[in-house]
N, C-alpha and C positions, 0 to 999 in steps of 0.2 A: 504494500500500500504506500503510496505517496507522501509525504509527509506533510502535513497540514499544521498550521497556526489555530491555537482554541484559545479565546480569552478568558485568564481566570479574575475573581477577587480572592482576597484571602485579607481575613480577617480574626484577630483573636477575640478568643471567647474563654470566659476565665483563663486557666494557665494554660490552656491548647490555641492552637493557631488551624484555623480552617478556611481550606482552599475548596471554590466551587467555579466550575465550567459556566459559563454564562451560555453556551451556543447547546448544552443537554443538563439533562437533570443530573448529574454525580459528583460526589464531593469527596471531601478526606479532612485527613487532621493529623497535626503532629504538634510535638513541644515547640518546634521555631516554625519560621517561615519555610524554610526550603523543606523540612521533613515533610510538612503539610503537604510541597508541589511535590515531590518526589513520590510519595504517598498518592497522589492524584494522578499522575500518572501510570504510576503501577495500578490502581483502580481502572483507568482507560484500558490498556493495556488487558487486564482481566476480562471485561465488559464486550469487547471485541474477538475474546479466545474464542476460537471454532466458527466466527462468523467469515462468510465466504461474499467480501464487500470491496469493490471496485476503490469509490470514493465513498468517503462517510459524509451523507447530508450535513450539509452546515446550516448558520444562519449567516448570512451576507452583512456587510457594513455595520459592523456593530460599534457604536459607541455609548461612552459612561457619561452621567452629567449629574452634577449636583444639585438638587431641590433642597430648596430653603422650607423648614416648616415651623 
């Protein structure tokens, strides 16, 4: 498979740091930032075992924006 760009956020939550894909529903966690992505990826990674997929549907032009509330 091709190797494709997934935008994550990651965000800490009490003493865990959690990393989520914005383009599908799956996430992770780890104590720092990186264990989180590294964790998130090996979650991808897992989620795609056995699947027989050309390109993985994406969501196109994704950006982040701050709301004031």
């Amino acid at each position: 498979m091709k190797k494709q760009d997934l935008h994550t956020i990651v965000w800490k939550e009490d003493k865990l740091f959690v990393a989520k894909f914005l383009e599908i529903e799956l996430a992770s966690q780890g104590k720092t930032k990186k264990e989180a992505i590294d964790n998130l990826k090996e979650a991808f990674e897992l989620y795609l075992e056995g699947e027989n997929i050309g390109k993985f549907p994406l969501i196109e032009d994704v950006t982040t924006q701050t709301v004031s509330i």
